[in-house]
N, C-alpha and C positions, 0 to 999 in steps of 0.2 A: 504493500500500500504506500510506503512512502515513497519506494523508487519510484513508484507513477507521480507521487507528488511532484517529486523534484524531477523527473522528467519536462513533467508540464510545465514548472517554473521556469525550468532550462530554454524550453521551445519559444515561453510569451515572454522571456527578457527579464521575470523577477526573478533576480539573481540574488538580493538583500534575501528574498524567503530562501532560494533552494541553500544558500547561506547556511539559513538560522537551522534548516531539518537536518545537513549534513551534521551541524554542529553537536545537534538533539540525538543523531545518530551513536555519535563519538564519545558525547557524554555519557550515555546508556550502554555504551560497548556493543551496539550492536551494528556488526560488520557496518561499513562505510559503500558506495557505490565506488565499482573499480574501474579501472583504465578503459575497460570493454564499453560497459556503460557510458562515461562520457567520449567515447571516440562515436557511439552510435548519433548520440545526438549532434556533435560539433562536425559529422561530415552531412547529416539531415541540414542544418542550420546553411551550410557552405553550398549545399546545391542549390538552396534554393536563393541564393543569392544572398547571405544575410553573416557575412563574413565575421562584422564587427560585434555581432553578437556571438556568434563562434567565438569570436575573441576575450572576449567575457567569459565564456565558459571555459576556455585555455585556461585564465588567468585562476579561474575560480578553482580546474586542478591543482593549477601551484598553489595555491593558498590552504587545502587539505593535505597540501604534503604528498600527492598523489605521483607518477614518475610519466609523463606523455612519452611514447613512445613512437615510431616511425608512422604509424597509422595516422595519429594525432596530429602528428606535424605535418604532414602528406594531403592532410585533407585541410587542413589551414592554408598550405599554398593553392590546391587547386581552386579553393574560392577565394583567394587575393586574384591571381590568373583568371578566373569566370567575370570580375567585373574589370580586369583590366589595371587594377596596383600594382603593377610587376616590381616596382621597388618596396613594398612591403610582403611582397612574396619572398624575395631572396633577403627581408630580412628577417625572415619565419626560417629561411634554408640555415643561414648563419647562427639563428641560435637551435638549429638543429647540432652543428657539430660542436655550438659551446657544451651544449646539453650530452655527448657526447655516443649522439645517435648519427650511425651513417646512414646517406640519402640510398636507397635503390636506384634503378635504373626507372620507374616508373616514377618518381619524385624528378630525377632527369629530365625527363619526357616532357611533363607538363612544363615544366619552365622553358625548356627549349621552346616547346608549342605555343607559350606563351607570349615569348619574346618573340615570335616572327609573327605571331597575329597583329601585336600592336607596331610593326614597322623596323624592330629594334634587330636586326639582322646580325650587323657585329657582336651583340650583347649574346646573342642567340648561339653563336659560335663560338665566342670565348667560352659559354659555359659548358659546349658540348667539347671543345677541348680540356677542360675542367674535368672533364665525365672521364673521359681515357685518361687523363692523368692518373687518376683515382682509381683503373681500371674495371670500373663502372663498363659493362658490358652493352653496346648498344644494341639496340631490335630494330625488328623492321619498323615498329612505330617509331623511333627514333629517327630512322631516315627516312621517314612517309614526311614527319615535320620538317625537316632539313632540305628534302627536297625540293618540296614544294614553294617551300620558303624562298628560297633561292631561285627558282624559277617565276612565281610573281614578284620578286626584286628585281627581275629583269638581268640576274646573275648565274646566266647561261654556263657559262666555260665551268663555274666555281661546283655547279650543280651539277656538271658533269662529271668533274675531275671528285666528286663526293659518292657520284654512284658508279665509279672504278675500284674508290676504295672500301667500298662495300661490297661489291664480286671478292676483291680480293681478301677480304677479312672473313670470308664462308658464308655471312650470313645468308641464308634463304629470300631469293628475289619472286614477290611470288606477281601476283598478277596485278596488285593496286602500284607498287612500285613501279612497275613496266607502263602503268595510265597517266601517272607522274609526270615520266621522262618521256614518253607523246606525248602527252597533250603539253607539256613543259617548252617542248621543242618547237609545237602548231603557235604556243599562244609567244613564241619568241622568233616567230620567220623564222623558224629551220623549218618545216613543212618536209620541203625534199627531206632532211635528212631521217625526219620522223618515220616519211615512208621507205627508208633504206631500211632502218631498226627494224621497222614493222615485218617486210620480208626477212630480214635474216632469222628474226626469232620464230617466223614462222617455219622456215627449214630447220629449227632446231626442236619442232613441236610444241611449243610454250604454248601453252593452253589460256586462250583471250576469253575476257568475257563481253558482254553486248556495249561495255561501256566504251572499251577498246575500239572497236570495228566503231561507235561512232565517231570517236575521235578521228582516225583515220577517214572514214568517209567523209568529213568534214575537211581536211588536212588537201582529202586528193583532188576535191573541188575549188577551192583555196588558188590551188597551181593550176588548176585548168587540165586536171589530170580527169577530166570525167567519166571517160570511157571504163577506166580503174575503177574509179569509187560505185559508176553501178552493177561491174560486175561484182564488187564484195558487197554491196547492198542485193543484189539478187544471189549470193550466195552466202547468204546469215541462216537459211534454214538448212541446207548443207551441213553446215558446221555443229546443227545440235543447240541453234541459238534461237531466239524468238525478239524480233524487233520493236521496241518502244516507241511513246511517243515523242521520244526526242529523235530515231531515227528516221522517224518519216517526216518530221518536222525537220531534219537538218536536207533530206532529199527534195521534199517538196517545193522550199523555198530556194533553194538552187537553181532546178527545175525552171521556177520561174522568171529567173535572174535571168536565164539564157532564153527563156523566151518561149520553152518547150509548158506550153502551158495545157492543153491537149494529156502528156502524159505526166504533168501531175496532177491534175483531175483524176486520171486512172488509180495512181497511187495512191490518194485520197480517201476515192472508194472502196481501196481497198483494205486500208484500217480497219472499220468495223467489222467487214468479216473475218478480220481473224482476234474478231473481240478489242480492239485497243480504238479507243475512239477518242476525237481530236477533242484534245482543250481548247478552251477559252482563249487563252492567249495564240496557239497557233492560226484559228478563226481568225484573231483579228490580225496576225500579222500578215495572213495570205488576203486578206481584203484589202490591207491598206498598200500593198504591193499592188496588187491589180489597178486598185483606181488609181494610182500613182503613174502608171501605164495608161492609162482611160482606158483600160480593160472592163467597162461601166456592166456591161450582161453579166461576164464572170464573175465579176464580185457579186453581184445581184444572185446566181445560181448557186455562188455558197453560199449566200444566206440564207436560200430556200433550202438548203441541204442540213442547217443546221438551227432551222426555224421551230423553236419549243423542246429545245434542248438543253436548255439551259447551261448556253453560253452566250453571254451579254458582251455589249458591246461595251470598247474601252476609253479610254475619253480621248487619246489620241485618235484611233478610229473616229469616232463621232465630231471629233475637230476636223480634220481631214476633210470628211462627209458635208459638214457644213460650207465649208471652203468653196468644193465643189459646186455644191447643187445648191446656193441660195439665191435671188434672182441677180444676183452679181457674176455668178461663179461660172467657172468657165464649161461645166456641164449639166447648166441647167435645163436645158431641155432632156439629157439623157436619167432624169430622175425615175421618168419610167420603166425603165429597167430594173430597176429594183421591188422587191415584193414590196407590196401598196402598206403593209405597216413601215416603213424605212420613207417613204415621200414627203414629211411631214416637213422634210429640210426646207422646201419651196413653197410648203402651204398647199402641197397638191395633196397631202395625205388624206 
């Protein structure tokens, strides 16, 4: 009964009560709540974003003479890191080792991740240099953060020469690693060399998953590689894979880039038969592409195609639309084309 008391106290921030019941506890000799217990609460307090009250209940351990151990401290960084204090997280790591408790590799981890969420790149690196010092052993989530990192820095070479020396240190490369360095390579114009990788791992059997091959089909439109990218978009069910809606959503609008508008209507239609049916956002960005074109029936045909379907229209769309067809607009006569609830733009609705 009273560990829920001071549970509860711990949770709502009365820290004076869960105080006064440990104290009632200690005085009565009856056991005190242990390390276990307060680690439960102060990593519940850190997820959900409520750090400085975690912090409180830290402090409230040491004040019972209690010992925090690597859990304790592990979950105080990760909620300094959740709202973005990176310099109160590493100063929760420091009195981890005054305290005379070593970090894991998963205490690592986070801070690394930390530090490259909020832009701090060198900081991020000195501490994973830090890690091997320590011989702190790193994982592939360690270099999931690192890579990545380095790759939206815009820190090509660095993020290369980081997943050489991860082949070379044994670690297991599995298949999010490999999505990394594509789509690391797409989003930094190496394209070509994305699609070099692509082939050679693929002569080596590396087993891709649907996230891969969109990258890649993205990558090979990119370079004007088209003829490539829709033989590996017509060969996704070959491979044992099933296409999403971001892979018909990266072909479609392609597709329509080059003007082949005919066969992406095909492709289109062919989402929902195999069950994946287009979002909201791709509706509107193949509309606003068409009229952008004065493609004015086309757009109009998708909206009859996805009339009560609830997908609405987005305000750029409806900006767009307005532009168009008000008695200003340069397709105001073509308003009829569009299903009669969409005419309202002109007053012809």
């Amino acid at each position: 009964m009273l560990f829920t008391l001071i549970q509860g106290c711990c949770i709502h921030g009365d820290l004076v009560k869960a105080k006064e019941l440990v104290s009632q506890m200690m005085n009565k000799g009856i056991p005190r709540p242990n390390i276990v217990f307060f680690n439960s609460v102060i990593n519940s307090l850190c997820k959900e974003g409520r750090v400085m009250d975690a912090q409180d209940i830290f402090e409230l351990v040491i004040h019972i003479g209690e010992r925090p151990d690597i859990i304790t401290f592990s979950s105080l960084i990760d909620g300094y890191v959740l709202v973005g204090k990176m310099d109160k997280a590493l100063g929760v790591l420091d009195a981890m080792f005054s305290a005379g408790v070593e970090p894991d590799v998963v205490t690592y981890n986070t801070l690394v991740n930390g530090y490259f969420k909020n832009g701090r790149v060198d900081d991020a690196l000195a501490l994973f240099a830090e890690m091997l010092h320590k011989r702190v052993k790193p994982t592939t989530v360690t270099y999931n953060s690192i890579l990545d990192g380095l790759f939206r820095a815009g820190r090509t070479d660095d993020a290369k020469k980081r997943f050489h020396e991860m082949i070379q240190s044994g670690i297991t490369v599995d298949v999010s690693i490999y999505n990394i360095i594509l789509g690391g390579l797409c989003r930094n114009n190496c394209a070509s060399e994305a699609i070099t990788l692509f082939h050679k791992l693929g002569e080596m059997n590396v087993k891709f998953d649907i996230k891969t091959l969109n990258i890649m089909i993205d990558a090979m439109y990119k370079v004007r590689r088209r003829e490539e990218a829709k033989k590996l978009f017509a060969a996704i069910s070959n491979s044992g894979l099933v296409p999403n809606a971001y892979t018909y959503s990266i072909v479609i609008k392609n597709l329509l880039k080059e003007g082949s508008l005919e066969e992406a209507g095909n492709i289109f239609s062919s989402m929902e038969k195999i069950g994946c049916a287009p979002n909201s956002r791709l509706v509107n960005d193949i509309i606003r592409m068409l009229l952008e074109k004065g493609e004015i029936a086309k757009a109009g045909d998708y909206l009859s195609k996805v009339d009560g379907k609830s997908i609405s229209l987005e305000a750029s769309t409806t900006t767009l639309m307005l532009s168009l067809f008000s008695r200003n607009g340069k397709y105001q006569e073509d308003v009829k084309l569009l299903p009669a609830k969409y005419r309202f733009f002109n007053g012809l609705g």
